[in-house]
C-alpha positions in Angstrom: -107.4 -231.2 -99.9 -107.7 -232.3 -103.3 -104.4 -233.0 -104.4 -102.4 -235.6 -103.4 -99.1 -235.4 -103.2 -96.6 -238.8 -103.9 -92.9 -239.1 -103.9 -90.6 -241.4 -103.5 -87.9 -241.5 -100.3 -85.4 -240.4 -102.3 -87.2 -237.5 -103.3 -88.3 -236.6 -100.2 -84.4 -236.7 -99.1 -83.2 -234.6 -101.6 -86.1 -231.7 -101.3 -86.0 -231.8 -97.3 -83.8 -230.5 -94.6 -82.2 -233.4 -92.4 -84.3 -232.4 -89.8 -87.4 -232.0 -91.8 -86.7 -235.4 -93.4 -86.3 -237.3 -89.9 -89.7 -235.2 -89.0 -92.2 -235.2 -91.8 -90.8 -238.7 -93.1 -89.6 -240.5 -90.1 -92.1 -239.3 -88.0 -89.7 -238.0 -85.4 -89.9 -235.3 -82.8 -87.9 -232.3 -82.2 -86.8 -231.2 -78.4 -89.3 -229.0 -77.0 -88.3 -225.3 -76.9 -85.4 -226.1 -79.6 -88.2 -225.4 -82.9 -88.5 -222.0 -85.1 -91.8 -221.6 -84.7 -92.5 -222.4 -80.7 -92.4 -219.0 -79.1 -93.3 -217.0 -83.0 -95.8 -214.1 -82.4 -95.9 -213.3 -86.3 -99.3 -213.4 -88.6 -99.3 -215.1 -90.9 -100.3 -218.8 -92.3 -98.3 -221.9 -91.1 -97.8 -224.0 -94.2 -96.7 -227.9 -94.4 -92.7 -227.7 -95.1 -93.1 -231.0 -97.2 -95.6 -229.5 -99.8 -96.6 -226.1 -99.1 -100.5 -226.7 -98.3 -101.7 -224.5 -95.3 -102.3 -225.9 -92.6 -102.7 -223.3 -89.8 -103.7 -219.7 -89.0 -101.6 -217.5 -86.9 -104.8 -216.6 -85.3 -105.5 -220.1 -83.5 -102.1 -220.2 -82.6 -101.4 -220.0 -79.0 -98.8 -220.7 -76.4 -99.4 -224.0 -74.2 -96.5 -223.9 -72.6 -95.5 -227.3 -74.3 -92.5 -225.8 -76.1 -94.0 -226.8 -79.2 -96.1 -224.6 -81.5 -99.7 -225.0 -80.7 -103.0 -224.1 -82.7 -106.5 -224.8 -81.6 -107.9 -226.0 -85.3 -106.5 -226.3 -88.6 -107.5 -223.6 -91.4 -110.0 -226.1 -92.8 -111.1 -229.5 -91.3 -109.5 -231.2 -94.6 -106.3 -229.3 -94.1 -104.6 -232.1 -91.8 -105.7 -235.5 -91.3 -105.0 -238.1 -88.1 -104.6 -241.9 -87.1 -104.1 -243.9 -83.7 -100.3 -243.8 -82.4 -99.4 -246.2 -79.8 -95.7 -245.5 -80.0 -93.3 -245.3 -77.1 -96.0 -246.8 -74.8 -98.5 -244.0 -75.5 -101.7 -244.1 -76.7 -102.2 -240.7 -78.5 -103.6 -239.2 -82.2 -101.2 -238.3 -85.2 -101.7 -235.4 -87.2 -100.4 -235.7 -90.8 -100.7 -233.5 -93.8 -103.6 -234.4 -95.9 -102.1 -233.2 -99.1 -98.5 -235.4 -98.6 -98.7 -237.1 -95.4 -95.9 -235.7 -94.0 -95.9 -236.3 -90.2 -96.9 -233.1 -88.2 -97.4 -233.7 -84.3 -100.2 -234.8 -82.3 -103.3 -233.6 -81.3 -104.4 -233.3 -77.4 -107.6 -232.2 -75.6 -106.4 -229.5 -73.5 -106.6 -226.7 -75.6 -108.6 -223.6 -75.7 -112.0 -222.5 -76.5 -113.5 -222.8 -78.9 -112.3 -226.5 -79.6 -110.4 -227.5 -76.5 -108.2 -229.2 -78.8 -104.5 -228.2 -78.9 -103.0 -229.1 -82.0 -99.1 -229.8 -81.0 -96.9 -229.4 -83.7 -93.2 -229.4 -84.8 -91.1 -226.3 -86.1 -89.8 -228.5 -88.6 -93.3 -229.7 -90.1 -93.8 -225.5 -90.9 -93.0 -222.5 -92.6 -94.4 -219.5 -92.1 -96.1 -217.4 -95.0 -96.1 -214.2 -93.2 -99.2 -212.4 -93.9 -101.9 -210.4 -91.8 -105.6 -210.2 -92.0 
């Protein structure tokens, strides 16, 4: 990604959802099976709600059984960016928005072929662009 997006907080606040905000900003979590975008079948590209740069194809999007919307790989390897976690006791890798740094999910390696990574994501890091090939 080339540009960078920068805000301030109150920015962020004021442009955001409550539940976006406490998401992307606060890196929070939502309640599995609770999210928009956990069980949608739709094509289309899955952009980042903070900033609009896509992030992920419907096509590597599949269900993991997490609750959570899951892909397999981003649409480019720029598109999201990651960094160590130990929160909560864990030990596990953030995904974040290259283009704002707004907090996505995690990523896991128990995915699919052809990566064998699943890409765990919250509803309220997206929006969908519908759209097929």
């Amino acid at each position: 990604m080339s540009r960078k997006i920068e805000k301030p907080e109150e920015e962020w606040q004021r442009e955001l959802t409550p539940e976006q905000y406490r998401v992307l900003r606060e890196k929070g979590t939502e309640r599995a099976f609770t999210g928009e975008y956990w069980n949608e079948k739709s094509a289309g590209t899955y952009v980042c709600a903070g900033c609009g740069a896509p992030l992920y194809d419907s096509d590597t999007k599949f269900d993991s059984g997490s609750g959570w919307p899951s892909f397999y790989q981003p649409v480019s390897s720029d598109a999201v960016t990651s960094e160590s976690d130990t929160t909560h006791g864990m030990r596990r890798t953030e995904l974040l928005c290259a283009c704002c740094g707004g907090h996505l999910g995690h990523v896991f390696d128990d995915g699919p072929a052809p990566t064998g990574k699943r890409h765990c994501i919250n509803s309220a890091s997206l929006k969908l662009k519908p759209g097929g090939k």
